[in-house]
SEMAR-786782 format. One record per residue (C-alpha): residue in one letter; x, y, z. Coordinates in steps of 0.5 Angstrom, whole numbers, padded with zeros to 4 digits, always signed. Layout:
N
AXYZ...
# end
This chain:
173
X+0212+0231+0190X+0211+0232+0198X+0211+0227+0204X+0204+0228+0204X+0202+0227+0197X+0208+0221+0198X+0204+0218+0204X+0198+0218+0200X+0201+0214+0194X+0203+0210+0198X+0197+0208+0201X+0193+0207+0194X+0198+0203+0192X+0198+0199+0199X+0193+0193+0198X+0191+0191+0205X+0187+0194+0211X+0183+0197+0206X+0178+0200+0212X+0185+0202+0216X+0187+0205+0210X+0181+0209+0208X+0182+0212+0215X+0189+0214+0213X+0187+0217+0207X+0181+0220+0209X+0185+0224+0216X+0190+0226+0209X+0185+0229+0205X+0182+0232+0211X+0189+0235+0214X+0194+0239+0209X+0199+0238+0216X+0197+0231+0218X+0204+0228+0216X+0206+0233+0223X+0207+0232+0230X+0203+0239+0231X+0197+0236+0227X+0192+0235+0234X+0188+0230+0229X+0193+0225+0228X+0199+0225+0224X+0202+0220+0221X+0209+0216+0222X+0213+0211+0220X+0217+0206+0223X+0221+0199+0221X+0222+0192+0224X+0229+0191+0224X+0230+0184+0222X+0235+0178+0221X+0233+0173+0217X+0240+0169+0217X+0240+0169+0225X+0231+0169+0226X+0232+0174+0231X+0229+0181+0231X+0232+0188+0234X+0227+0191+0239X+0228+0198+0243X+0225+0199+0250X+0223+0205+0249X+0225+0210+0253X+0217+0214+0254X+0213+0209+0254X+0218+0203+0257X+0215+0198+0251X+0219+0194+0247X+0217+0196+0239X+0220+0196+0233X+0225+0203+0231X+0220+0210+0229X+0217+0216+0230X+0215+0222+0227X+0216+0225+0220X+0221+0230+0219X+0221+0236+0214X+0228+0233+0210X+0224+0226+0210X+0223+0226+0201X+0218+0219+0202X+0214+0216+0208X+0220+0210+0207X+0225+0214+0208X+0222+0217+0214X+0222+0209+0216X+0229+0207+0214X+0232+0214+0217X+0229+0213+0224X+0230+0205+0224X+0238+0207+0223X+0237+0213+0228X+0234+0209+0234X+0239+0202+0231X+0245+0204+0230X+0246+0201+0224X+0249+0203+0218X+0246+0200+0211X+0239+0197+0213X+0234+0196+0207X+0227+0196+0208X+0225+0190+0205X+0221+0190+0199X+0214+0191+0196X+0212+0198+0200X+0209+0197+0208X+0209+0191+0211X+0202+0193+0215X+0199+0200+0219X+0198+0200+0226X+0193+0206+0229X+0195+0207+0236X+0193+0212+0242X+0197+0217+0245X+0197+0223+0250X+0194+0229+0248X+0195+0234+0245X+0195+0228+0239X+0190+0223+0239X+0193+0219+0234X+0199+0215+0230X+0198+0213+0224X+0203+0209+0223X+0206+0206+0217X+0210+0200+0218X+0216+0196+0214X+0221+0192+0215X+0229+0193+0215X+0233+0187+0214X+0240+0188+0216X+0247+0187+0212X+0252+0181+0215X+0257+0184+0221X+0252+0189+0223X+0253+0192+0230X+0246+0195+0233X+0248+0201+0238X+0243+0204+0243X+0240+0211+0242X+0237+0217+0246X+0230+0214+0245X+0232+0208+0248X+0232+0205+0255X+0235+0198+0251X+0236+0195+0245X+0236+0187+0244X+0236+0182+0239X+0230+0177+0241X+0228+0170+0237X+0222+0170+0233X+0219+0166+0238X+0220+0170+0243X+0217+0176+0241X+0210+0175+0243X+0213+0175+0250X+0216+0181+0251X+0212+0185+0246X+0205+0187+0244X+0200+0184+0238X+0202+0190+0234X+0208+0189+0234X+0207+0181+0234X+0203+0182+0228X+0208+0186+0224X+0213+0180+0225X+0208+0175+0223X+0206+0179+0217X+0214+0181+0215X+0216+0173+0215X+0209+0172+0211X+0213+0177+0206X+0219+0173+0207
# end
């Protein structure tokens, strides 16, 4: 199976948003390479907020281009076999951390967000990585910080996108 067709599954199988996913489903029947940086329509991504529940603190990174704290992600790589690998290899990337799961039950929610031309779009699929006990975070490239913030806080520093995945990720919870 490809990433592409992965991606599809997933977004069948993935039961919320319905008008969001539509969209994604119908940009990936119109785009053999929407899964790819280089597709100017849009692509799709995968990212994942890190989390701590036994501390009630979450792992942001301030990303390096957009000076923003967000959730670990990024774009799709040939080696990635499923768009969850994807999000889990780039949440041990941009983390550091060795050992991370992604909580259960598929994305946690989707997130379409602008950026700069040549693309248009992300498509962003988003999890959630627990930690395992006694991780250490180290800050990567990407990043200009990594911080743990309470969940109270989050709000404070970061926009409603990522507000709103960690709202629904301690729904899941």
């Amino acid at each position: 199976m490809s990433l592409h067709d992965d991606a599809v599954r997933v977004l069948k199988e993935y039961a919320d948003q319905e008008e969001l996913r539509g969209l994604y489903l119908d940009h990936l029947a119109s785009h053999p390479d929407g899964m790819w940086k280089p597709c100017e329509a849009g692509h799709v991504t995968a990212s994942a907020l890190v989390i701590d529940p036994s501390r009630g603190q979450v792992l942001l990174t301030l990303h390096r281009k957009l000076r923003m704290w967000l959730q670990m992600g990024g774009h799709c790589e040939p080696g990635d076999a499923t768009v969850e690998a994807a999000a889990l290899r780039e949440a041990t990337e941009e983390s550091g951390i060795a050992g991370l799961t992604l909580l259960p039950g598929g994305p946690v929610r989707l997130d379409r967000h602008p950026i700069p031309s040549p693309c248009n779009w992300h498509l962003d699929v988003q999890y959630a990585a627990l930690v395992p006990p006694g991780a250490t975070e180290a800050i990567s490239d990407e990043s200009l910080d990594l911080r743990w913030f309470p969940y109270a806080e989050v709000g404070d520093v970061a926009d409603d996108s990522v507000v709103e995945l960690l709202r629904r990720t301690l729904e899941r919870l």
